[in-house]
C-alpha positions in Angstrom: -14.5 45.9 -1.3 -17.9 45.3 0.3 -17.8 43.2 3.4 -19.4 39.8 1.8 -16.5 40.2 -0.8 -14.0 40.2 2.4 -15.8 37.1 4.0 -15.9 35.3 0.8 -12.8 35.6 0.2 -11.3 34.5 3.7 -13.7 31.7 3.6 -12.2 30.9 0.0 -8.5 31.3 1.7 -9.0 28.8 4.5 -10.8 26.3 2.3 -7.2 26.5 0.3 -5.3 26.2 3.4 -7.5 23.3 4.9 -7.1 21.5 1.5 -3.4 22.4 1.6 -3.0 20.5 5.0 -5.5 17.5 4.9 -4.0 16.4 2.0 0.1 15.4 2.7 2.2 15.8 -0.3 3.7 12.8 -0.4 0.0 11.3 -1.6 -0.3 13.4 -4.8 1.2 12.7 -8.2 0.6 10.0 -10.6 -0.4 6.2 -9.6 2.5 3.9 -7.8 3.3 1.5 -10.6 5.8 -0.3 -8.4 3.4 -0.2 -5.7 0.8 -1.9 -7.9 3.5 -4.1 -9.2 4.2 -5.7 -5.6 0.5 -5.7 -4.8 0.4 -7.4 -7.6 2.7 -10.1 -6.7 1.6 -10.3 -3.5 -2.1 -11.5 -4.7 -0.9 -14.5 -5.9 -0.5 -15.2 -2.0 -3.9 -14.4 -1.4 -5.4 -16.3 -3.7 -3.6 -19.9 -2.4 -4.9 -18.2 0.8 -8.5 -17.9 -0.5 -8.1 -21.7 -2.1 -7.9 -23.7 1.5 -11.4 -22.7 2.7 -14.4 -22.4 0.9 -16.0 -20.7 3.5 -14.4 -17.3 1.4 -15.4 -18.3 -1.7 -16.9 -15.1 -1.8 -14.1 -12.5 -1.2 -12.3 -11.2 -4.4 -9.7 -8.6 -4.1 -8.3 -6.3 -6.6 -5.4 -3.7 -6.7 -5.8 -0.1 -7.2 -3.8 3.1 -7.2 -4.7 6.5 -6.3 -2.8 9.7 -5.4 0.4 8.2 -5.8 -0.2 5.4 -3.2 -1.3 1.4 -3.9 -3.8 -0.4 -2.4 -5.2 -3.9 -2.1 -9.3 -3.7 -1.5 -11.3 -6.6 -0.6 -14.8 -7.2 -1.3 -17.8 -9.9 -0.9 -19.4 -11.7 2.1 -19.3 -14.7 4.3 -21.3 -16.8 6.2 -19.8 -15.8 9.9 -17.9 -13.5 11.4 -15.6 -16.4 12.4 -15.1 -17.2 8.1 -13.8 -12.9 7.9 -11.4 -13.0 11.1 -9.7 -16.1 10.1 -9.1 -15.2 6.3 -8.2 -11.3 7.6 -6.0 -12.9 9.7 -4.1 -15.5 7.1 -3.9 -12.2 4.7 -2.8 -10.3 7.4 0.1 -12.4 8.5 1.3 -13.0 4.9 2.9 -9.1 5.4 1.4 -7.6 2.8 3.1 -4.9 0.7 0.6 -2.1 0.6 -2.4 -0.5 3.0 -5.6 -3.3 2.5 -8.9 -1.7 2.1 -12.0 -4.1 3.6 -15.6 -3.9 2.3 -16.3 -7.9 3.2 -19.4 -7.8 4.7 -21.2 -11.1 7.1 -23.9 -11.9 4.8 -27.4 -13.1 6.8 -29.4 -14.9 4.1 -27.7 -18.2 4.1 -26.5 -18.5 0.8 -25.1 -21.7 -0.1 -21.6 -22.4 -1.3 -20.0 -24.2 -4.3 -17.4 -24.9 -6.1 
């Protein structure tokens, strides 16, 4: 065996053993049905949440799973950063059932709200 075999190959082992350990085992398998069942339920929370301010009239959430776990992501804008602590907040405290993902971003180009 030539010597870049040898270093390819122990490069090849400790990209197996990284893998091996950065991802737990408890987070493979198929999707969490149950989990995406209770996120489910739980959304029907967040959207009475969402109804007493229009100031997050432009957050919409979805549920997802992946690697055996559930999750709940939030996306959109609003106006201030005051408008995205308060509704994190209210989510926050309703004790929701699965890990939240947030990609709600403060949104600078004064965009007017309706509804």
């Amino acid at each position: 065996m030539t010597r870049s075999m040898t270093i390819g190959l122990v490069i090849a082992a400790a990209c197996v053993l990284c893998a091996l350990l950065v991802i737990p085992a408890g987070r493979r398998g198929p999707p969490d049905e149950a989990g995406l069942h209770r996120a489910e339920v739980w959304l029907r929370d967040v959207r009475d949440i969402s109804a007493r301010d229009q100031r997050w009239d432009f957050i919409r959430w979805y549920s997802y799973s992946k690697i055996g776990s559930a999750y709940v992501v939030f996306e959109g804008g609003v106006e201030t950063e005051g408008a995205l602590a308060d509704f994190r907040q209210a989510v926050e405290q309703s004790k929701p059932p699965v890990p939240l993902s947030w990609h709600v971003r403060v949104l600078t180009n004064g965009f007017s709200q309706s509804r």
